[in-house]
C-alpha positions in Angstrom: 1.0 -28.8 -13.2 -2.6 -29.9 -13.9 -5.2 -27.7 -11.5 -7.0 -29.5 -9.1 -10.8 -28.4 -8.7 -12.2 -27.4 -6.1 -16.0 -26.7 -5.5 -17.2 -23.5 -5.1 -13.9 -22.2 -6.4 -13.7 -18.5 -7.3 -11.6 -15.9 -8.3 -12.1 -12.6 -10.0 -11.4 -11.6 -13.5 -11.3 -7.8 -15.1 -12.6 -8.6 -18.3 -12.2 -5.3 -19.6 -12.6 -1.6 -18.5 -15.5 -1.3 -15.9 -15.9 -4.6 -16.0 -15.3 -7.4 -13.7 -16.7 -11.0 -13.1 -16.7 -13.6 -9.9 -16.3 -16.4 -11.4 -15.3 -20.2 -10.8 -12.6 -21.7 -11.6 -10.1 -24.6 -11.0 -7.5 -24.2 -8.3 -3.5 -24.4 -9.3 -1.1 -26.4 -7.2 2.0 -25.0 -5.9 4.7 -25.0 -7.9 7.6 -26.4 -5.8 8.5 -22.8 -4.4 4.9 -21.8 -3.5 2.5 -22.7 -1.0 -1.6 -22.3 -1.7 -3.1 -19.6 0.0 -6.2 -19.6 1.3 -6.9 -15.5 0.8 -8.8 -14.2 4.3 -8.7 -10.6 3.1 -7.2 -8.5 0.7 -7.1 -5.4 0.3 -7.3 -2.7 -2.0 -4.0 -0.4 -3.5 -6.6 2.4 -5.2 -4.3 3.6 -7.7 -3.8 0.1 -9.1 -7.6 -0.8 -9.1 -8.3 2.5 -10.2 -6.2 2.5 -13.1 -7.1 -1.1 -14.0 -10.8 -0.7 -14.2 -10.1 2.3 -16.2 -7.7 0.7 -18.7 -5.6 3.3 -17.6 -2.0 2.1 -16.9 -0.7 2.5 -13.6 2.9 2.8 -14.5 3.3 5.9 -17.7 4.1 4.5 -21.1 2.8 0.8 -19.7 0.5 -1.6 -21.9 -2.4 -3.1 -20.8 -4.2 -6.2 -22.6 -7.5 -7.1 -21.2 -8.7 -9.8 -20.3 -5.7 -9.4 -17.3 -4.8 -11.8 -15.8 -7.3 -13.1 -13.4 -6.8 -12.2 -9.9 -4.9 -8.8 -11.2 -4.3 -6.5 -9.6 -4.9 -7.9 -6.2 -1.9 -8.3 -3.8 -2.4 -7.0 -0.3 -3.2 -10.3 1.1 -3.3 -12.5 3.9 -4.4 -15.9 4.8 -3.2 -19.6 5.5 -1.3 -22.0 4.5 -3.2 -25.0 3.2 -0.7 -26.8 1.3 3.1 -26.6 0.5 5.5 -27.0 -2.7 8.1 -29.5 -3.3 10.7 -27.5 -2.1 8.8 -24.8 0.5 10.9 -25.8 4.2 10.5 -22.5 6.1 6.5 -22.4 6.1 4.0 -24.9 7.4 0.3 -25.7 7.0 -1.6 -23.6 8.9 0.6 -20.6 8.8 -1.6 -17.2 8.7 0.8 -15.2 6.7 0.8 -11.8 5.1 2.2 -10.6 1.6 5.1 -8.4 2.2 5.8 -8.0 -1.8 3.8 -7.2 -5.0 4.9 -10.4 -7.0 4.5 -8.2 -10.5 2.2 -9.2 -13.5 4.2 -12.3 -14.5 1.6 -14.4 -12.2 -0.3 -17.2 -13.0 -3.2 -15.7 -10.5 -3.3 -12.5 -8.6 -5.0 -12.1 -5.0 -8.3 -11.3 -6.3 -8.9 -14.7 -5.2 -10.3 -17.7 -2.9 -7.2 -20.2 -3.1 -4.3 -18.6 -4.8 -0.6 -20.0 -5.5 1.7 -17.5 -3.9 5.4 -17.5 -3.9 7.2 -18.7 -0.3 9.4 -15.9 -0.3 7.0 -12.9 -1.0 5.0 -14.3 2.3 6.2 -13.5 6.2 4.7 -15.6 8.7 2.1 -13.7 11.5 2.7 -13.5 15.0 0.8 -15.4 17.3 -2.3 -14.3 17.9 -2.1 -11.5 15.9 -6.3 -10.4 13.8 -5.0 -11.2 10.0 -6.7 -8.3 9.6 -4.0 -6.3 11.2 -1.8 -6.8 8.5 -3.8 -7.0 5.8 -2.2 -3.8 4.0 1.9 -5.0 5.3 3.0 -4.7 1.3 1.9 -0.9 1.6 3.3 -0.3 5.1 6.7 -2.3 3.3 6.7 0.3 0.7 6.4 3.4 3.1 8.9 2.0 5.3 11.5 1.9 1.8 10.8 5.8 2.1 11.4 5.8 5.9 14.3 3.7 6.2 16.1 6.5 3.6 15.1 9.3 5.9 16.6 7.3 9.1 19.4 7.1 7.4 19.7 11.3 7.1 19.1 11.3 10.8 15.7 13.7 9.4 12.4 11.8 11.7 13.4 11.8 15.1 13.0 14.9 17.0 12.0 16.9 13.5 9.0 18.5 12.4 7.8 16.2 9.4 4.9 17.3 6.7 3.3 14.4 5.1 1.7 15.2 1.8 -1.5 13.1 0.6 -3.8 11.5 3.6 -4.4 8.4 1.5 -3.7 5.1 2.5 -0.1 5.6 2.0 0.0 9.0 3.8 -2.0 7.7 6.7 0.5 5.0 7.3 3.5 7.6 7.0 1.9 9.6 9.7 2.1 6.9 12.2 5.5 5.8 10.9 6.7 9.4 11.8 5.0 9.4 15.0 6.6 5.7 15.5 10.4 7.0 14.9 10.3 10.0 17.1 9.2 12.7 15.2 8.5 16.1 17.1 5.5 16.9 15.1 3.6 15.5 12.7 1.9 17.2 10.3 -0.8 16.3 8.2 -1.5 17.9 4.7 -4.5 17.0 2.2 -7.4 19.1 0.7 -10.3 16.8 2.1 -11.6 17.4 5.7 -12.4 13.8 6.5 -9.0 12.9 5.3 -7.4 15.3 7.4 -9.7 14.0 10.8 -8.2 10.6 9.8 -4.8 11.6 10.2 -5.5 13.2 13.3 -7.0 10.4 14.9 -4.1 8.2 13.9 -1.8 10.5 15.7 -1.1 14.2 13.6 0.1 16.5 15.7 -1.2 19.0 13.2 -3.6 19.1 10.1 -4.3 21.4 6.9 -4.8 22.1 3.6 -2.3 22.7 0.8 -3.0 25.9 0.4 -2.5 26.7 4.1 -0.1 30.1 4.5 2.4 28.4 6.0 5.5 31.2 6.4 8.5 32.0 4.7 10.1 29.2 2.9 11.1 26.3 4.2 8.8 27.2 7.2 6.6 24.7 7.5 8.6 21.3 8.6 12.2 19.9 8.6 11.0 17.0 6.6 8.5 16.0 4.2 7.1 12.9 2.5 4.8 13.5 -0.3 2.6 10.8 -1.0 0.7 11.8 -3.8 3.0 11.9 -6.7 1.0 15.3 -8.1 3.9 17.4 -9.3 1.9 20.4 -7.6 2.4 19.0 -4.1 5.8 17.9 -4.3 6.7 21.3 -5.6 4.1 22.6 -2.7 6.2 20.6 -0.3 9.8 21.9 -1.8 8.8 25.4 -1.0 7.4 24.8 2.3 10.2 21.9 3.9 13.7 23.0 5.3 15.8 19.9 4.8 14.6 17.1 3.1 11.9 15.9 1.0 11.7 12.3 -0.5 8.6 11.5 -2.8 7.0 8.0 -2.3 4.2 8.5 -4.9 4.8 7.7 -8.3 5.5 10.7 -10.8 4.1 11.2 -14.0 5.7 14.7 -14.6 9.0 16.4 -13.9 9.2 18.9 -11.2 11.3 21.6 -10.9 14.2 21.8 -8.3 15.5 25.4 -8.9 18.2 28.0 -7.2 15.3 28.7 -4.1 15.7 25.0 -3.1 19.5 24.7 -3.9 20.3 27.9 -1.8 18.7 26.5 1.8 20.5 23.2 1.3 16.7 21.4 0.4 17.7 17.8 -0.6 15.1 16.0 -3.4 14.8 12.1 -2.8 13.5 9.4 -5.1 12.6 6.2 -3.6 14.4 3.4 -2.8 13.9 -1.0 -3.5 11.0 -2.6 -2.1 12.9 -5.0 0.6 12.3 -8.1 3.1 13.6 -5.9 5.8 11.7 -2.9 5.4 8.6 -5.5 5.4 9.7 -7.0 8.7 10.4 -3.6 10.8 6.7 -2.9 9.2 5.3 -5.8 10.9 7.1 -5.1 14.0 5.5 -1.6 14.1 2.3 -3.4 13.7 2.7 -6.1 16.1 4.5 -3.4 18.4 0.9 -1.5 18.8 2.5 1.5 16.8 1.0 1.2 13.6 -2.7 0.1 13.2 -3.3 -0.7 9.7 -7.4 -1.6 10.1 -8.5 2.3 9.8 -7.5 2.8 6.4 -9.8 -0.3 5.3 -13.1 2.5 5.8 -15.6 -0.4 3.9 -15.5 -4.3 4.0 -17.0 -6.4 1.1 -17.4 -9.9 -0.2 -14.9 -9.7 -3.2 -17.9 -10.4 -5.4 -18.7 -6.6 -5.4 -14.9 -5.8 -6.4 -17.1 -3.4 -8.8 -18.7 -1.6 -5.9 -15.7 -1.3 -4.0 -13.8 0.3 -6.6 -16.5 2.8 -7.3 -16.2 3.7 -3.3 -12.8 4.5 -3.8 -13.3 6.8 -7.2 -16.1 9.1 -5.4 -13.8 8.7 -2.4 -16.1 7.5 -0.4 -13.2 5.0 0.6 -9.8 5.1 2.1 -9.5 1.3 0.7 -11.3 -1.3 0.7 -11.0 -4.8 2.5 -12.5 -7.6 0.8 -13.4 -10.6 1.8 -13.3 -14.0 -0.7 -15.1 -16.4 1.6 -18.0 -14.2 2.4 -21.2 -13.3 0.1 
């Protein structure tokens, strides 16, 4: 479909490594199963920017081709409604909404972005009087519950001791989620202080760093969720777990699962399919005052410093970063 301009337009482009421009542009309709989405906030997913501005991929043995796309990689986003596609029935104008889903690089425009066509089905509609805000990171909390939802399943959160490994945005979420779905203890494990303050503030029971003595094997939690995807904590967190650990960050390297592990009954989890589901019990969590989403956004910019931003979140400086399209 031909675009329709707008004034004042704007989205953001990476126009190559360590560079990226605010620029204006034409607005695309919806196609007849999206709705146009005026973006409120989005917010960071560090690994993503970080690897984009780097020309780094984010996925091992991916290609990149810069220009990307423009918008890329932005996708934790909410906003409104402020027009419909052909065949769009379940959502209305005026909807504040939040992305539950990554929609993947075959996009005509990622969230980087003032006004941005967005699939119906990737969107779940806000409760009333809910602070967009709120839920401005629900495809993260979506992806942690994934891990979550597998650990129900083994009956391993409620009334355990569970480690969470990595206090980034991620692990910060998974410490309430614990706390959320009756863990005994929580416990939080990263090597930064301020990270580690962060977790206990958003409900750690306990806090350290890796390199904590932590008893004989298998001494230090029931359960364990490593959110780093550094072979040396998931390794870290084999030794130091009794039942279970599943490993929500993305792996680069092999790690090693050996006779030690085998012998106590240790069980090694991958991670499971992003879901609808796991993106509505998120939002209930949320809307249910037991997971609070704003604290991980530590900084708050007009998206026209996207640059800035992402340097925040390489000195780590940043947890992530909201940004805000309509401001600046």
């Amino acid at each position: 479909m031909p675009p329709i301009t707008v004034t004042g337009a704007k989205q953001l482009q990476i126009l190559k490594p360590g560079q990226a421009e605010w620029l204006s542009a034409p607005v695309l309709e919806p196609e007849p199963h999206e709705v146009l989405l005026k973006v409120l906030a989005v917010t960071t997913c560090p690994h993503w920017d970080l690897h984009m501005m780097a020309g780094d991929p984010m996925i091992p043995g991916g290609q990149l081709s810069y220009p990307l796309t423009p918008g890329q990689p932005g996708h934790e986003a909410v906003g409104e409604v402020v027009a419909l596609g052909a065949d769009v029935t379940d959502l209305e104008v005026g909807d504040q909404v939040a992305a539950w889903r990554d929609r993947g690089g075959n996009v005509r425009l990622g969230c980087y972005a003032q006004l941005v066509p967005f699939a119906a089905d990737s969107l779940l509609v806000l409760p009333g009087g809910m602070d967009p805000l709120a839920a401005g990171s629900l495809e993260l909390a979506m992806c942690v519950q994934v891990s979550f939802d597998q650990l129900l399943e083994l009956d391993a959160v409620e009334g355990q001791c569970v480690a969470v490994g990595g206090l980034g945005p991620a692990g910060l979420v998974a410490v309430q989620m614990a706390r959320a779905y009756g863990a005994a203890e929580v416990v939080g494990i990263d090597p930064l202080p301020t990270r580690l303050e962060q977790a206990r503030a958003l409900g750690a029971d306990r806090v350290q760093p890796p390199e904590s003595e932590s008893g004989p094997d298998g001494g230090l939690a029931d359960t364990a969720i490593d959110c780093t995807g550094l072979v040396e904590s998931v390794e870290w967190l084999m030794t130091q777990t009794a039942r279970v650990v599943t490993v929500f960050g993305v792996l680069r390297d092999d790690v090693a699962f050996g006779l030690r592990h085998w012998r106590r009954g240790l069980s090694l989890l991958g991670y499971g399919r992003h879901n609808r589901a796991a993106a509505e019990r998120a939002l209930r969590l949320i809307a249910d005052g037991k997971l609070d989403l704003r604290p991980l956004s530590t900084h708050h910019l007009p998206l026209a410093r996207y640059a800035e931003g992402v340097d925040l979140l390489r000195r780590k400086e940043a947890v992530k970063v909201c940004f805000l399209p309509w401001e600046g």
